[in-house]
C-alpha positions as CSV (number, residue, x, y, z in Angstrom):
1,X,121.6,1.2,-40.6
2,X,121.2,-0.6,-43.7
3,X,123.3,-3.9,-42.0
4,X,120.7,-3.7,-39.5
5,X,118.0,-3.7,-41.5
6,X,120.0,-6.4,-43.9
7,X,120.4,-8.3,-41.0
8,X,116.4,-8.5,-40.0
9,X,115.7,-9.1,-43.4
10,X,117.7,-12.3,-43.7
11,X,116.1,-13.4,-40.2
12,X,113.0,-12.8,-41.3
13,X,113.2,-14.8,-44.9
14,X,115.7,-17.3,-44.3
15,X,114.4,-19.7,-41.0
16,X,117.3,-21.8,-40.6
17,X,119.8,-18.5,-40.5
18,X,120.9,-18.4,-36.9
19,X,121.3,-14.1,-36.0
20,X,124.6,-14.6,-34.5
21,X,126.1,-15.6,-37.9
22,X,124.7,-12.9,-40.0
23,X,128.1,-10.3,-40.3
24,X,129.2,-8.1,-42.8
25,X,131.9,-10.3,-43.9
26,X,130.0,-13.6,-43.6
27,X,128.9,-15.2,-47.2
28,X,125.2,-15.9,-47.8
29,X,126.0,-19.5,-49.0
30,X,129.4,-21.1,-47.5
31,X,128.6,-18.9,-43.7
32,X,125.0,-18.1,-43.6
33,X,124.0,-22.1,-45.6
34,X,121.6,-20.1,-47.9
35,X,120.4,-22.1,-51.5
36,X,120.3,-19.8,-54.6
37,X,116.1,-19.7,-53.7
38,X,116.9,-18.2,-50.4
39,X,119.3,-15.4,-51.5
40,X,116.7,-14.7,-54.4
41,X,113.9,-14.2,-51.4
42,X,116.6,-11.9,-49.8
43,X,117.2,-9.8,-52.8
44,X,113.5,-9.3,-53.1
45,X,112.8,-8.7,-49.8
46,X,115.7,-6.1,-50.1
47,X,114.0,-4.3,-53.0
48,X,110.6,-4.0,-51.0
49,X,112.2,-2.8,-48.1
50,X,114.6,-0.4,-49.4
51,X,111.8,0.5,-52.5
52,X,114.9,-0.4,-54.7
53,X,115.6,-2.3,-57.4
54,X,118.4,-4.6,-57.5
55,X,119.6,-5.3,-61.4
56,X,120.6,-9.0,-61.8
57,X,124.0,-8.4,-62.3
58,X,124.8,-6.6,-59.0
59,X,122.8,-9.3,-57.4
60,X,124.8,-12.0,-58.9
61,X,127.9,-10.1,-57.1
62,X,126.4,-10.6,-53.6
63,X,128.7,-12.9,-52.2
64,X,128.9,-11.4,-48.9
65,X,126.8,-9.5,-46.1
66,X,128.5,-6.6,-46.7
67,X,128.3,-6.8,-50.8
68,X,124.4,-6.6,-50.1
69,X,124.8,-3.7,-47.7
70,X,126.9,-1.9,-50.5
71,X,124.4,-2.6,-53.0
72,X,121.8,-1.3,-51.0
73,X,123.5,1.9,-50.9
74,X,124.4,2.2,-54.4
75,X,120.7,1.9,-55.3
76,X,119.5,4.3,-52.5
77,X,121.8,7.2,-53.8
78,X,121.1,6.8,-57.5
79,X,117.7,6.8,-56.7
């Protein structure tokens, strides 16, 4: 559920992010061609959706799809 949601999210920030390459193992900037701006606009848009918060340190860890999708988690359980 939350890949799926993840994966609308990115679609929805990022323009130039073509669906088809957005996996759980794909990385936001070497796969997905994201800039530092756009994951930061991901993140955030993560936070509204989820009503999470994202500390900068487990953001800066977000290499992948799937390190998002675990984040995401994390911070919906402690919460």
């Amino acid at each position: 559920m939350e890949f799926e949601k993840l994966k609308q999210i990115i679609i929805n920030e990022v323009s130039h992010v073509e669906a088809e390459k957005i996996t759980p193992t794909a990385k936001f900037i070497d796969d997905l061609e994201m800039d530092s701006l756009d994951v930061v606009q991901v993140v955030m848009a993560i936070e509204e959706q989820f009503g999470i918060s994202v500390p900068d340190d487990a953001a800066e860890h977000m290499l992948t799809v799937q390190d998002a999708v675990d984040a995401i988690k994390e911070a919906v359980n402690n919460n």
